[in-house]
N, CA, C and O atoms as a GROMACS GRO file, in nm:
protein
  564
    1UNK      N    1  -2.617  -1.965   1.283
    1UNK     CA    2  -2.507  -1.879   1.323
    1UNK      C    3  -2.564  -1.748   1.377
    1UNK      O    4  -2.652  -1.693   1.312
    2UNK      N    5  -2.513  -1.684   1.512
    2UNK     CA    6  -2.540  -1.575   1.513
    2UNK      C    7  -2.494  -1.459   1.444
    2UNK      O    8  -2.392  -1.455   1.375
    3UNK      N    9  -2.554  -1.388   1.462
    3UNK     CA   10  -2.503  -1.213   1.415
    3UNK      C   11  -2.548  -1.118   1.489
    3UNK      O   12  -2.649  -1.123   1.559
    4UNK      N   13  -2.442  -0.991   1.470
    4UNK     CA   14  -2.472  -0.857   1.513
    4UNK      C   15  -2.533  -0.779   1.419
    4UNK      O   16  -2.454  -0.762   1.326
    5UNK      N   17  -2.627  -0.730   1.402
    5UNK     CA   18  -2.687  -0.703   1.239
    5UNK      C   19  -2.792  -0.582   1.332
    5UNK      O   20  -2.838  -0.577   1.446
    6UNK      N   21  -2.796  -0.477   1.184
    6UNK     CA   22  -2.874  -0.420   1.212
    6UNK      C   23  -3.028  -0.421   1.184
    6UNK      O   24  -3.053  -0.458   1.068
    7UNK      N   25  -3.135  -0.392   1.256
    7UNK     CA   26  -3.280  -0.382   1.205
    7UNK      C   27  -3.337  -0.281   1.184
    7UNK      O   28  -3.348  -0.188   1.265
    8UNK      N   29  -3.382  -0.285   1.069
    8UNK     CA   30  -3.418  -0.089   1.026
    8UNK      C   31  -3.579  -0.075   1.108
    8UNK      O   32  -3.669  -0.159   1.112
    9UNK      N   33  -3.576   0.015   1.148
    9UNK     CA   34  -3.739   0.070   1.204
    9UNK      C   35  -3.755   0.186   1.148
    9UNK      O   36  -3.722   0.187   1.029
   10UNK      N   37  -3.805   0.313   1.200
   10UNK     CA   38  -3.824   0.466   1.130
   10UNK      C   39  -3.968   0.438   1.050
   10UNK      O   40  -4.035   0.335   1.045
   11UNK      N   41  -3.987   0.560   0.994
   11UNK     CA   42  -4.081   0.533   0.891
   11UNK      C   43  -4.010   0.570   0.743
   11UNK      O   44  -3.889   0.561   0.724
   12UNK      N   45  -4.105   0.612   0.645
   12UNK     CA   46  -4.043   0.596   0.541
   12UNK      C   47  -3.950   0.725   0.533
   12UNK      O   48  -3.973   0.834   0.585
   13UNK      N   49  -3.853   0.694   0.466
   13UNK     CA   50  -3.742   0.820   0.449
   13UNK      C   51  -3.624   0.847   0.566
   13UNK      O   52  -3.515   0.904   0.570
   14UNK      N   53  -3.724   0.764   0.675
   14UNK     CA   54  -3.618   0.817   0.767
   14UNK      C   55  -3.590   0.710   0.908
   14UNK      O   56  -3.649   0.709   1.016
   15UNK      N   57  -3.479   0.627   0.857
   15UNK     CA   58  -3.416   0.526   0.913
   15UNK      C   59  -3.370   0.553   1.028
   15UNK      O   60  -3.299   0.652   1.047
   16UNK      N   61  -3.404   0.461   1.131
   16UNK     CA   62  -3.380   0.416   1.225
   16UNK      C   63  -3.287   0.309   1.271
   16UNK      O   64  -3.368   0.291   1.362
   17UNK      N   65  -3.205   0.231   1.293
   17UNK     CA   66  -3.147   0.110   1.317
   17UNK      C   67  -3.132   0.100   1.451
   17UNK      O   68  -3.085   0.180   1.531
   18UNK      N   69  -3.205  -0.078   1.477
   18UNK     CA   70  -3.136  -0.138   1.630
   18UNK      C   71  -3.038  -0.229   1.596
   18UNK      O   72  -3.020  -0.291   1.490
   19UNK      N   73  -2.981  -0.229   1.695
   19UNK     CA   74  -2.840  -0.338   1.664
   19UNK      C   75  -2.897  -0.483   1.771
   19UNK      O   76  -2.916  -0.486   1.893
   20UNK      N   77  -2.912  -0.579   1.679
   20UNK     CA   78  -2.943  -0.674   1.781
   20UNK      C   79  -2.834  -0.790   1.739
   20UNK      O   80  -2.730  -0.782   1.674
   21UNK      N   81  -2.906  -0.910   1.808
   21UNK     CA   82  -2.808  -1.040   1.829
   21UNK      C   83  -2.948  -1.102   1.756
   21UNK      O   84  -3.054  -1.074   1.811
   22UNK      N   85  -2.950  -1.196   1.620
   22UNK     CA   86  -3.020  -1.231   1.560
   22UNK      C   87  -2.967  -1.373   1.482
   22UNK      O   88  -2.863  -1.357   1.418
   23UNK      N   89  -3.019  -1.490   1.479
   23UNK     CA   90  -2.997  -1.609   1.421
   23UNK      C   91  -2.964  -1.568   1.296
   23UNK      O   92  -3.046  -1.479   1.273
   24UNK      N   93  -2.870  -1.583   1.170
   24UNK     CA   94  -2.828  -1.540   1.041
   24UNK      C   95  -2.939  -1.604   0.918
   24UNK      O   96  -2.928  -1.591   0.796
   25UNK      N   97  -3.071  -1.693   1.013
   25UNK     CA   98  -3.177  -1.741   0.883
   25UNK      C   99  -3.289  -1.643   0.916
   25UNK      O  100  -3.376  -1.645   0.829
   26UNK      N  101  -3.308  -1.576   0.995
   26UNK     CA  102  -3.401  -1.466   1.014
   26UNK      C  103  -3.394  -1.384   0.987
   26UNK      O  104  -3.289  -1.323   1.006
   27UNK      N  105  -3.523  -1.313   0.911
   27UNK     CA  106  -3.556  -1.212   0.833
   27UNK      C  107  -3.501  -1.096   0.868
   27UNK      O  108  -3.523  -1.077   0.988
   28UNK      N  109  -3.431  -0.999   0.814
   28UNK     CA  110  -3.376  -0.843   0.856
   28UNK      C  111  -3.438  -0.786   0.987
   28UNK      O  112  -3.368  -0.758   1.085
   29UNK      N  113  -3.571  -0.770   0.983
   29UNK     CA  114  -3.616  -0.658   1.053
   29UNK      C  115  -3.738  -0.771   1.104
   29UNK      O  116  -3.855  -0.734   1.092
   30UNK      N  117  -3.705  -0.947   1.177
   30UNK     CA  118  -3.798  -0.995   1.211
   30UNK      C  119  -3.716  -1.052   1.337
   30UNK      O  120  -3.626  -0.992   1.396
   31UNK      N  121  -3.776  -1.208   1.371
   31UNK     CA  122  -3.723  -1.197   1.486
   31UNK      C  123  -3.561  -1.173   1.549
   31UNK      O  124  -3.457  -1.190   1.485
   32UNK      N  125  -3.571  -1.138   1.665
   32UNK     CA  126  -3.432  -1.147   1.705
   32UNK      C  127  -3.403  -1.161   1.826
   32UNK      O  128  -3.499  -1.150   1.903
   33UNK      N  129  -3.240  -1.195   1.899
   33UNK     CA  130  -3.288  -1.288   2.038
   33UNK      C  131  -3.222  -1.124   2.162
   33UNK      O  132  -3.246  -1.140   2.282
   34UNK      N  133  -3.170  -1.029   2.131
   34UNK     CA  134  -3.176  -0.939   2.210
   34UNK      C  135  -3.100  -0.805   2.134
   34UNK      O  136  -3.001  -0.814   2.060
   35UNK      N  137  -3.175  -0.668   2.173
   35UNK     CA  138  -3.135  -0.562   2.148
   35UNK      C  139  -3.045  -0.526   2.201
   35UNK      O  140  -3.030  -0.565   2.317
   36UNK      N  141  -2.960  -0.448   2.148
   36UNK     CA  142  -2.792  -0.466   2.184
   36UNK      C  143  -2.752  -0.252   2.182
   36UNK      O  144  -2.675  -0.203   2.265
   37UNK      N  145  -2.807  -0.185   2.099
   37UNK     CA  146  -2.810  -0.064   2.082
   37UNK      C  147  -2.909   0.015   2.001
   37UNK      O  148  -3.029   0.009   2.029
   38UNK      N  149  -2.875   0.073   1.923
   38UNK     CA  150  -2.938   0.200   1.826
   38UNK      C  151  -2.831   0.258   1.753
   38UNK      O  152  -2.720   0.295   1.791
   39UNK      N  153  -2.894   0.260   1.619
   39UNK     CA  154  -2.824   0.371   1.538
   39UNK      C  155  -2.919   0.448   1.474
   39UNK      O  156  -3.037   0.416   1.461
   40UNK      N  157  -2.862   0.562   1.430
   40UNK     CA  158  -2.948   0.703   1.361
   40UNK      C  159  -2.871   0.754   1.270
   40UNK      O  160  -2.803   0.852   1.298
   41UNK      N  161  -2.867   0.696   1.138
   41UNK     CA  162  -2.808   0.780   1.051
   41UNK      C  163  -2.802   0.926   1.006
   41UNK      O  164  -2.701   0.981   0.962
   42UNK      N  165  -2.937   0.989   1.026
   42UNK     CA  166  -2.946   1.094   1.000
   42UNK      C  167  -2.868   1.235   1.075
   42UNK      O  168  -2.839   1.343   1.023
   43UNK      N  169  -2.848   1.192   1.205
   43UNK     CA  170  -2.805   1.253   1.283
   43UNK      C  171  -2.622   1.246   1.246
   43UNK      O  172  -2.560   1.141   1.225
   44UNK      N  173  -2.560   1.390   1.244
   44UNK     CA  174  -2.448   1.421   1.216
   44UNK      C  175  -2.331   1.335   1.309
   44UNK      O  176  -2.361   1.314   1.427
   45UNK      N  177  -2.214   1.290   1.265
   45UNK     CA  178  -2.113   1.215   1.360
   45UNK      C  179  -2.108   1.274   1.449
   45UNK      O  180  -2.100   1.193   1.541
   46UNK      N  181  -2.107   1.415   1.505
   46UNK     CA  182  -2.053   1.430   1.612
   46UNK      C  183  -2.137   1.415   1.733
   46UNK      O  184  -2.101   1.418   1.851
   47UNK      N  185  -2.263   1.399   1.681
   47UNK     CA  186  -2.334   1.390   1.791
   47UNK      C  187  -2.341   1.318   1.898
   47UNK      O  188  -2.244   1.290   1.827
   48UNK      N  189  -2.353   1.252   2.002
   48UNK     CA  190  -2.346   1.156   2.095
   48UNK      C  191  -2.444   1.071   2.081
   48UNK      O  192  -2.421   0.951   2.099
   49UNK      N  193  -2.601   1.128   2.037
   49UNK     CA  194  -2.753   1.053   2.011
   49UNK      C  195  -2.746   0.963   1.923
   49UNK      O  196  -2.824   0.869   1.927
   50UNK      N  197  -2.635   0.976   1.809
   50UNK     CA  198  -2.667   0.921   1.687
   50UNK      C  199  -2.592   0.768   1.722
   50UNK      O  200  -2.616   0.688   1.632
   51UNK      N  201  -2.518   0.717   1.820
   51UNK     CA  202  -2.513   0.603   1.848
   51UNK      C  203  -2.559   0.518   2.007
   51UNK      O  204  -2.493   0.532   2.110
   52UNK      N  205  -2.622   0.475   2.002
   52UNK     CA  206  -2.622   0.397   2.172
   52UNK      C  207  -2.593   0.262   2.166
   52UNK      O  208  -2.636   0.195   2.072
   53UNK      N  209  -2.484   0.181   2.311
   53UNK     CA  210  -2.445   0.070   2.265
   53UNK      C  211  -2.462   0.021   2.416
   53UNK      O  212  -2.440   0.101   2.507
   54UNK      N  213  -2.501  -0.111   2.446
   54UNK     CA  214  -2.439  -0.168   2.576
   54UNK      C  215  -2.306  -0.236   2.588
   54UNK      O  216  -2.317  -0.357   2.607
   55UNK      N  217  -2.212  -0.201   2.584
   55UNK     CA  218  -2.105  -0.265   2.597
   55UNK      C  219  -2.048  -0.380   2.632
   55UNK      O  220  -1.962  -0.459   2.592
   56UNK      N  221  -2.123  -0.366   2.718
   56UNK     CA  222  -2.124  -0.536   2.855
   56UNK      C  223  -2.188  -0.645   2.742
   56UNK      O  224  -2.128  -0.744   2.700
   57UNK      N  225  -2.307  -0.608   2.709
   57UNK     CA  226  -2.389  -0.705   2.676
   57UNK      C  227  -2.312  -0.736   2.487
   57UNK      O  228  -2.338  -0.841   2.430
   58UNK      N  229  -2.232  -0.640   2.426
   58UNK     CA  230  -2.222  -0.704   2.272
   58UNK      C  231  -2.091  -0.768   2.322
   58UNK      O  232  -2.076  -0.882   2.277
   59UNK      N  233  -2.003  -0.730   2.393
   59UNK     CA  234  -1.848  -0.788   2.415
   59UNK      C  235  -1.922  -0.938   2.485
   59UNK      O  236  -1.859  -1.040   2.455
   60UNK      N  237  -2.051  -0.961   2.577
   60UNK     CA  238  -2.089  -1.101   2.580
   60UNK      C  239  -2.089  -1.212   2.485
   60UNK      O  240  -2.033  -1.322   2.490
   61UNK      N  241  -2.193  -1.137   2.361
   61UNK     CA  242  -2.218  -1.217   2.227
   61UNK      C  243  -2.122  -1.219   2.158
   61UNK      O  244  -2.130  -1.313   2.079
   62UNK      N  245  -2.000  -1.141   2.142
   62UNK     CA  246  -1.907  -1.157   2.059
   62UNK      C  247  -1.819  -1.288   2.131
   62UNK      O  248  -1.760  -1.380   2.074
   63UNK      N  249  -1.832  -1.262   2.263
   63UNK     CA  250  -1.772  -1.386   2.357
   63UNK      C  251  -1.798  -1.518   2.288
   63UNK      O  252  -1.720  -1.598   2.238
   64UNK      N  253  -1.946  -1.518   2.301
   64UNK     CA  254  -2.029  -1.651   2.249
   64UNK      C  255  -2.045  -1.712   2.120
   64UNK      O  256  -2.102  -1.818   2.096
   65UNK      N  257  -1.972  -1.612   2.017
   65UNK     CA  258  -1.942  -1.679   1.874
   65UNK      C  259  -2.014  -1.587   1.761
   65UNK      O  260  -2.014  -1.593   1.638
   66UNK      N  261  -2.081  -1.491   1.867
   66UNK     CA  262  -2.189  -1.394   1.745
   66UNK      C  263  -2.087  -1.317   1.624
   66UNK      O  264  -1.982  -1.287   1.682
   67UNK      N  265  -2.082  -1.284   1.514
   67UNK     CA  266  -2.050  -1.237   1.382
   67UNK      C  267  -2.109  -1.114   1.356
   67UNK      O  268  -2.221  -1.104   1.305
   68UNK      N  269  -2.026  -1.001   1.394
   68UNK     CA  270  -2.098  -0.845   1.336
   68UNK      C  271  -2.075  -0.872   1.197
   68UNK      O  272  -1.980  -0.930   1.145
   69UNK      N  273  -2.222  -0.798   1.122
   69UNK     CA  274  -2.142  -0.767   1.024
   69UNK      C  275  -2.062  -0.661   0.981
   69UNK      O  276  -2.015  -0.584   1.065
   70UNK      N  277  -2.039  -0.644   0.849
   70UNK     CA  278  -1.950  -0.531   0.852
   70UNK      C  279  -1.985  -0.397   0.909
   70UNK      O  280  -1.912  -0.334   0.985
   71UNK      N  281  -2.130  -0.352   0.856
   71UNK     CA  282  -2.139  -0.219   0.978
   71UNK      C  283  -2.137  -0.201   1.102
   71UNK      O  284  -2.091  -0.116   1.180
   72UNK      N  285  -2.214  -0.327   1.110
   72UNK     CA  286  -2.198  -0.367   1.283
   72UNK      C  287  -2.071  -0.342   1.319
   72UNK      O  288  -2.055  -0.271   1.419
   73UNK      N  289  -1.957  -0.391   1.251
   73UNK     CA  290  -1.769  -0.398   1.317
   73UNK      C  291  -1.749  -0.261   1.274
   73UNK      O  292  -1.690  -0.196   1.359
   74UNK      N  293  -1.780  -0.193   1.166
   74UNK     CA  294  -1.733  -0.068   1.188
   74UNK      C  295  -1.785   0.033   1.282
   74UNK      O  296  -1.718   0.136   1.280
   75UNK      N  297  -1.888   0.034   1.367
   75UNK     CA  298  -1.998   0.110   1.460
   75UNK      C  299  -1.885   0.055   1.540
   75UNK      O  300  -1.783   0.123   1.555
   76UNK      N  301  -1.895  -0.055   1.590
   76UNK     CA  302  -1.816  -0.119   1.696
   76UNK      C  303  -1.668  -0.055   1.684
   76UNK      O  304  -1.641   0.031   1.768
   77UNK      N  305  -1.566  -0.088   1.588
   77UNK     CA  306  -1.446  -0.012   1.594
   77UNK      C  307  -1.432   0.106   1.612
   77UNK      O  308  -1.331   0.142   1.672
   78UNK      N  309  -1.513   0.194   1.574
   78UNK     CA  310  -1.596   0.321   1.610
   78UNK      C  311  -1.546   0.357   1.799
   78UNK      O  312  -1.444   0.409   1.844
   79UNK      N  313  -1.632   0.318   1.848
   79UNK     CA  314  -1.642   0.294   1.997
   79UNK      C  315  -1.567   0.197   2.059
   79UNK      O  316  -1.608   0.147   2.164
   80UNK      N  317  -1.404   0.144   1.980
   80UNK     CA  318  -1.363   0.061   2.024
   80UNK      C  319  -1.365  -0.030   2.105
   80UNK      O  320  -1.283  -0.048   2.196
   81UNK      N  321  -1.507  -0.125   2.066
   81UNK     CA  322  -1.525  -0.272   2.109
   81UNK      C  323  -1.477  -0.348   2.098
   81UNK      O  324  -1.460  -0.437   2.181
   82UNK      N  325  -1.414  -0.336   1.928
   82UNK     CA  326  -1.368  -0.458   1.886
   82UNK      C  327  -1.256  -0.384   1.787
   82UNK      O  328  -1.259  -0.262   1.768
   83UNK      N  329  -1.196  -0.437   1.749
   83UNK     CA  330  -1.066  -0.373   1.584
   83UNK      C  331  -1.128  -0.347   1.522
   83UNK      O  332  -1.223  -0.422   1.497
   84UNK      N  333  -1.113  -0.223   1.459
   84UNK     CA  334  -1.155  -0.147   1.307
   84UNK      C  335  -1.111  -0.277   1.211
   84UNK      O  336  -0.998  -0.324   1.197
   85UNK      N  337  -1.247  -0.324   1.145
   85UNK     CA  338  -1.196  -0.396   1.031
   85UNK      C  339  -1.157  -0.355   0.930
   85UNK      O  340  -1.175  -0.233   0.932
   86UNK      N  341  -1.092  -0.399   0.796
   86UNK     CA  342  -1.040  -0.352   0.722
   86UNK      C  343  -1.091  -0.315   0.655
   86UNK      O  344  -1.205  -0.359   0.638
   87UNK      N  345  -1.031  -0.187   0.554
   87UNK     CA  346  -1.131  -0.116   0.445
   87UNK      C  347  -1.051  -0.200   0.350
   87UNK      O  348  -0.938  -0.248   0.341
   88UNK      N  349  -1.241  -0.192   0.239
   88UNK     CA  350  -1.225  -0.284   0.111
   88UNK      C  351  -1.164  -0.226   0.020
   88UNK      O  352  -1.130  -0.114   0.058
   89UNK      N  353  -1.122  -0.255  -0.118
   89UNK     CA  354  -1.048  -0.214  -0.222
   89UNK      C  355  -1.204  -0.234  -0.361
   89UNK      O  356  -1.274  -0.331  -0.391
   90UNK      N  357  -1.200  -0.131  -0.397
   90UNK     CA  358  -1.292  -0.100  -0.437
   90UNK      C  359  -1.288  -0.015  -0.536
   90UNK      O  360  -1.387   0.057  -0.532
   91UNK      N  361  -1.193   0.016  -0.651
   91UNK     CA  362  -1.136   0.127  -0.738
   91UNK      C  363  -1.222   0.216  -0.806
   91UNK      O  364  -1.199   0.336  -0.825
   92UNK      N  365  -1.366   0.128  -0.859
   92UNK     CA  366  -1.417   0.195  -0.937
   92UNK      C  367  -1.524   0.287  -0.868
   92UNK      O  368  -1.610   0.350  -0.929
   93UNK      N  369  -1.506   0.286  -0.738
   93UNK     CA  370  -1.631   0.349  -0.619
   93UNK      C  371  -1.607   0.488  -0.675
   93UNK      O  372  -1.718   0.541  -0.678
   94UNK      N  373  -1.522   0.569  -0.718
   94UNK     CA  374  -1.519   0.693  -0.771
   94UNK      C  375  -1.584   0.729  -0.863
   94UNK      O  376  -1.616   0.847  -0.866
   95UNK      N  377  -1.620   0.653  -0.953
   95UNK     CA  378  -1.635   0.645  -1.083
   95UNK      C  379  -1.752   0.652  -1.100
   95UNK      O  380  -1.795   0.558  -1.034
   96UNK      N  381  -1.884   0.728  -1.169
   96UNK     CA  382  -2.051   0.703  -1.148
   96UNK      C  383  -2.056   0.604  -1.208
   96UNK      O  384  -1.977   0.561  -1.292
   97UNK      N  385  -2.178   0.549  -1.155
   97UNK     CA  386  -2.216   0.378  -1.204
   97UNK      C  387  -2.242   0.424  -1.362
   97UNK      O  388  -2.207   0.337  -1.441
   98UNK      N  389  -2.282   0.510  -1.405
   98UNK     CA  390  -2.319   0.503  -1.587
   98UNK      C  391  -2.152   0.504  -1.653
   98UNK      O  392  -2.118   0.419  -1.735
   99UNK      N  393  -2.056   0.613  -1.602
   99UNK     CA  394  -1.929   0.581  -1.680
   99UNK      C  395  -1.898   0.436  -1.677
   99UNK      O  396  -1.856   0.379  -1.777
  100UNK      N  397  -1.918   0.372  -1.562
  100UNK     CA  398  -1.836   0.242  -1.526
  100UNK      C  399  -1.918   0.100  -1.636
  100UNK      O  400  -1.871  -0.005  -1.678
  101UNK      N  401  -2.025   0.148  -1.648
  101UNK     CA  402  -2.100   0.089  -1.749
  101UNK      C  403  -1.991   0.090  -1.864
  101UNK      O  404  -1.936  -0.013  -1.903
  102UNK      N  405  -1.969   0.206  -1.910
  102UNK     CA  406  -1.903   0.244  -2.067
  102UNK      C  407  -1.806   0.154  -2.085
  102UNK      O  408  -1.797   0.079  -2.182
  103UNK      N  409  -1.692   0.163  -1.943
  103UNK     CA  410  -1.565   0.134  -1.978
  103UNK      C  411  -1.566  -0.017  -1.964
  103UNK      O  412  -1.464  -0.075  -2.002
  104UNK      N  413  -1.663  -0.088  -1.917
  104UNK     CA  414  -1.684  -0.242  -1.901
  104UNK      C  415  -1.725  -0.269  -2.060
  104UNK      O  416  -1.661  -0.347  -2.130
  105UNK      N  417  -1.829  -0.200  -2.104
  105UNK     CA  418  -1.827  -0.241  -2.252
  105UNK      C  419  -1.696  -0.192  -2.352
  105UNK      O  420  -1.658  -0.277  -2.433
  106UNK      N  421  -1.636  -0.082  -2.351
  106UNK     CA  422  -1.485  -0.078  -2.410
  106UNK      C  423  -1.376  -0.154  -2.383
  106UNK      O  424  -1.272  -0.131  -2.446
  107UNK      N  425  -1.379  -0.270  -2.274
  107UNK     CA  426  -1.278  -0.359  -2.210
  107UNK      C  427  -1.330  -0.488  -2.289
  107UNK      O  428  -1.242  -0.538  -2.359
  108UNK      N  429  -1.445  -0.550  -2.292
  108UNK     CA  430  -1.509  -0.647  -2.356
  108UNK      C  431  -1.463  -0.648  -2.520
  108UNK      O  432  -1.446  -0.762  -2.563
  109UNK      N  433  -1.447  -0.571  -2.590
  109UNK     CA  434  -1.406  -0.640  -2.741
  109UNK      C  435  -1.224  -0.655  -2.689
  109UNK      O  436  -1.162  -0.751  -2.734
  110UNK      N  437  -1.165  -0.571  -2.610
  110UNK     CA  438  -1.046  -0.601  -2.608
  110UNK      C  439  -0.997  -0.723  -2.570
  110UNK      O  440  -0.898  -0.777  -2.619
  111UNK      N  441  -1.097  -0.783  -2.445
  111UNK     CA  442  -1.062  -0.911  -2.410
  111UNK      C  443  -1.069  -1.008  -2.500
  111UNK      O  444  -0.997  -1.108  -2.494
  112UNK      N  445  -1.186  -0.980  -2.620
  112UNK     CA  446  -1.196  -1.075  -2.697
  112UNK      C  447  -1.148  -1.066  -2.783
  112UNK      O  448  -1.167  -1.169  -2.847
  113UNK      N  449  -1.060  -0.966  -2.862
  113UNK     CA  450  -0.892  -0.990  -2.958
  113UNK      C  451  -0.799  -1.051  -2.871
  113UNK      O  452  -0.708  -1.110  -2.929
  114UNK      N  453  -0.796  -1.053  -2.735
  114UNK     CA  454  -0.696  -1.126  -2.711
  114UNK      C  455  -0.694  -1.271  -2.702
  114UNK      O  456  -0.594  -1.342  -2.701
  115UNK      N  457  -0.826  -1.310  -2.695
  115UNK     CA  458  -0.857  -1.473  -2.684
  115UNK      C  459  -0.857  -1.532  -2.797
  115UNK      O  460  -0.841  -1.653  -2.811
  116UNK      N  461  -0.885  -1.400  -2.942
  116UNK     CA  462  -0.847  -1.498  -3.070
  116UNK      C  463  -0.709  -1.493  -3.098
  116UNK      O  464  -0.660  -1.566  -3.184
  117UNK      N  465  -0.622  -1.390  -3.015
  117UNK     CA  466  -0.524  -1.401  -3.116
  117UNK      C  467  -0.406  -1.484  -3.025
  117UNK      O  468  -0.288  -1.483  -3.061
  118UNK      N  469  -0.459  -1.562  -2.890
  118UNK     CA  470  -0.429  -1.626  -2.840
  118UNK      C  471  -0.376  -1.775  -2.892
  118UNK      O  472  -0.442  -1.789  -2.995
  119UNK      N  473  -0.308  -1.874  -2.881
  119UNK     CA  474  -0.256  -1.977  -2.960
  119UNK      C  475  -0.335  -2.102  -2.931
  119UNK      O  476  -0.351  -2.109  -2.809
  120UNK      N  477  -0.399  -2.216  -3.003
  120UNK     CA  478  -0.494  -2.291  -2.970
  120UNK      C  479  -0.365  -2.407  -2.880
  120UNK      O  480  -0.249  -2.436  -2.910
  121UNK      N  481  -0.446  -2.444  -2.773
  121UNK     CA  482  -0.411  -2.563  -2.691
  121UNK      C  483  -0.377  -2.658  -2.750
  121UNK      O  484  -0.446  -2.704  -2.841
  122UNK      N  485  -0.233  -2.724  -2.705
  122UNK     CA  486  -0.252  -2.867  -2.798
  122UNK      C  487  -0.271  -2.976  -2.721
  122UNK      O  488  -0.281  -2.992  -2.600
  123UNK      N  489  -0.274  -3.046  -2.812
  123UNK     CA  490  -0.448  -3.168  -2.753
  123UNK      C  491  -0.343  -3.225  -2.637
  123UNK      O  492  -0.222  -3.202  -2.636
  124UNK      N  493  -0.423  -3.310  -2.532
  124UNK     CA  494  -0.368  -3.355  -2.426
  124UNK      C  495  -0.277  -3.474  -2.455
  124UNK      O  496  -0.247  -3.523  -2.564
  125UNK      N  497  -0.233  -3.515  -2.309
  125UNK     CA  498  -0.117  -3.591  -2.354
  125UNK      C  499  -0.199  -3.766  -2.311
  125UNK      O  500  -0.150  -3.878  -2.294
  126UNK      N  501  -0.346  -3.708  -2.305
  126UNK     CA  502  -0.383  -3.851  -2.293
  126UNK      C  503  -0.456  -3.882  -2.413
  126UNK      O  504  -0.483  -3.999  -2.439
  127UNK      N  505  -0.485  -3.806  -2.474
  127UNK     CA  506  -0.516  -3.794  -2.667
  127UNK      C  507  -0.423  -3.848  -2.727
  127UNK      O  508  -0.469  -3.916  -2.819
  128UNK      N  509  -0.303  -3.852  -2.720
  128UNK     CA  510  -0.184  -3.860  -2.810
  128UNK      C  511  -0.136  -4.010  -2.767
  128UNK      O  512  -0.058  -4.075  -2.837
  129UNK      N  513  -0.200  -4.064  -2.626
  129UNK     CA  514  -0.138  -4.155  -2.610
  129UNK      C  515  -0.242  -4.256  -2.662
  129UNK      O  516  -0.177  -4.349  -2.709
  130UNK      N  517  -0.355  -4.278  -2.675
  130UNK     CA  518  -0.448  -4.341  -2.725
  130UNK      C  519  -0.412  -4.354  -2.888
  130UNK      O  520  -0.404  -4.447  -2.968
  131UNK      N  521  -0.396  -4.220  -2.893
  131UNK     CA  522  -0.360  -4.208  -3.086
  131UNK      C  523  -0.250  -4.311  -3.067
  131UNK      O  524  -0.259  -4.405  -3.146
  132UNK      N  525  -0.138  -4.317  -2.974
  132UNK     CA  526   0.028  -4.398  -3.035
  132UNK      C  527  -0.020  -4.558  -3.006
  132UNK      O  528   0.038  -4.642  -3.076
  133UNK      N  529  -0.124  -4.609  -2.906
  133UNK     CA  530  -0.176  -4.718  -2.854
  133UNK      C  531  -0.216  -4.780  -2.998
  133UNK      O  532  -0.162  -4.877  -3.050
  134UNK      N  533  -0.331  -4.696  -3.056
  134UNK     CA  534  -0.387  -4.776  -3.185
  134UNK      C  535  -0.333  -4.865  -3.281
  134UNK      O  536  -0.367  -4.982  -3.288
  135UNK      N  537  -0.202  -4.783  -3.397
  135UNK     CA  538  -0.150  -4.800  -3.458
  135UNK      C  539  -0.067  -4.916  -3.391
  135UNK      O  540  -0.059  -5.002  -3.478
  136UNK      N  541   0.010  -4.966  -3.258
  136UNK     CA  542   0.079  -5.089  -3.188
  136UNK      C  543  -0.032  -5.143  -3.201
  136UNK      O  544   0.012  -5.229  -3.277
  137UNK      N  545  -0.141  -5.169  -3.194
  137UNK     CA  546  -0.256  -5.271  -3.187
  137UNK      C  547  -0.261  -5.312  -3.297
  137UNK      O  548  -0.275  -5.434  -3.303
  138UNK      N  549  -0.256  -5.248  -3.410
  138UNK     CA  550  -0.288  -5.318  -3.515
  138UNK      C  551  -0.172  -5.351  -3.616
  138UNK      O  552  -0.175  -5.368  -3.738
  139UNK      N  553  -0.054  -5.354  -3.512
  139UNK     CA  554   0.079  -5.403  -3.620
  139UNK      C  555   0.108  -5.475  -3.559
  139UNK      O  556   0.217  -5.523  -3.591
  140UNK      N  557   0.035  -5.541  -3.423
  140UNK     CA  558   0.047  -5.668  -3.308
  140UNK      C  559  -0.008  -5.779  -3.442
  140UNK      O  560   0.058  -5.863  -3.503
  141UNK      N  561  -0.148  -5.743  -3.459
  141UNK     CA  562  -0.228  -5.868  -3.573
  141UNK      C  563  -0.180  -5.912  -3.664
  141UNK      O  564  -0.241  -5.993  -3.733
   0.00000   0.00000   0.00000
């Protein structure tokens, strides 16, 4: 499958991204079948540098079946190539990862008073029919 994916270059600390058209079993930042733009995170939104795109050439691959991924579609909705995809639902993104720790372990004994004090299943109705089968079998003899 193709994709629109990004490939990090820069050196350390300080990221670079090309946007290419890349087979989806190939390595991140290995081969790929054509460069499509640039991104620069570091550089502030308003800048103009911090994105470059060929237009012609990604509205081709998207033609041809290629799959941005999600940053890819949001860069792209960005510069309206393609529709702003949708934002995810995500509640606890506010929350620092150590609180969110806490409240996952304070939710865990609660779930589990509710599973004991839950009512046991009663046995199936192909249990019961085997059980009523037996007893006719042996008042047949």
């Amino acid at each position: 499958m193709l994709k629109l994916r990004l490939s990090m270059g820069g050196t350390k600390k300080r990221p670079v991204y090309k946007i290419v058209v890349a087979d989806s079993r190939f390595a991140r930042d290995g081969r790929f079948i054509e460069k499509l733009g640039f991104f620069n995170p570091l550089l502030p939104k308003e800048k103009k540098e911090r994105i470059g795109l060929q237009p012609e050439r990604i509205k081709y691959w998207l033609g041809q079946g290629a799959q941005p991924t999600l940053r890819v579609a949001r860069i792209l909705g960005e510069n309206q190539l393609m529709p702003m995809p949708e934002k995810g639902n995500n509640p606890l993104k506010a929350i620092p990862k150590k609180d969110r720790k806490k409240e996952a372990k304070d939710e865990a004994p609660k779930a589990e008073e509710k599973k004991a004090d839950a009512p046991k299943e009663a046995p199936k109705a192909e249990e019961k029919k085997a059980k009523d089968e037996a007893p006719k079998a042996e008042e047949k003899k």
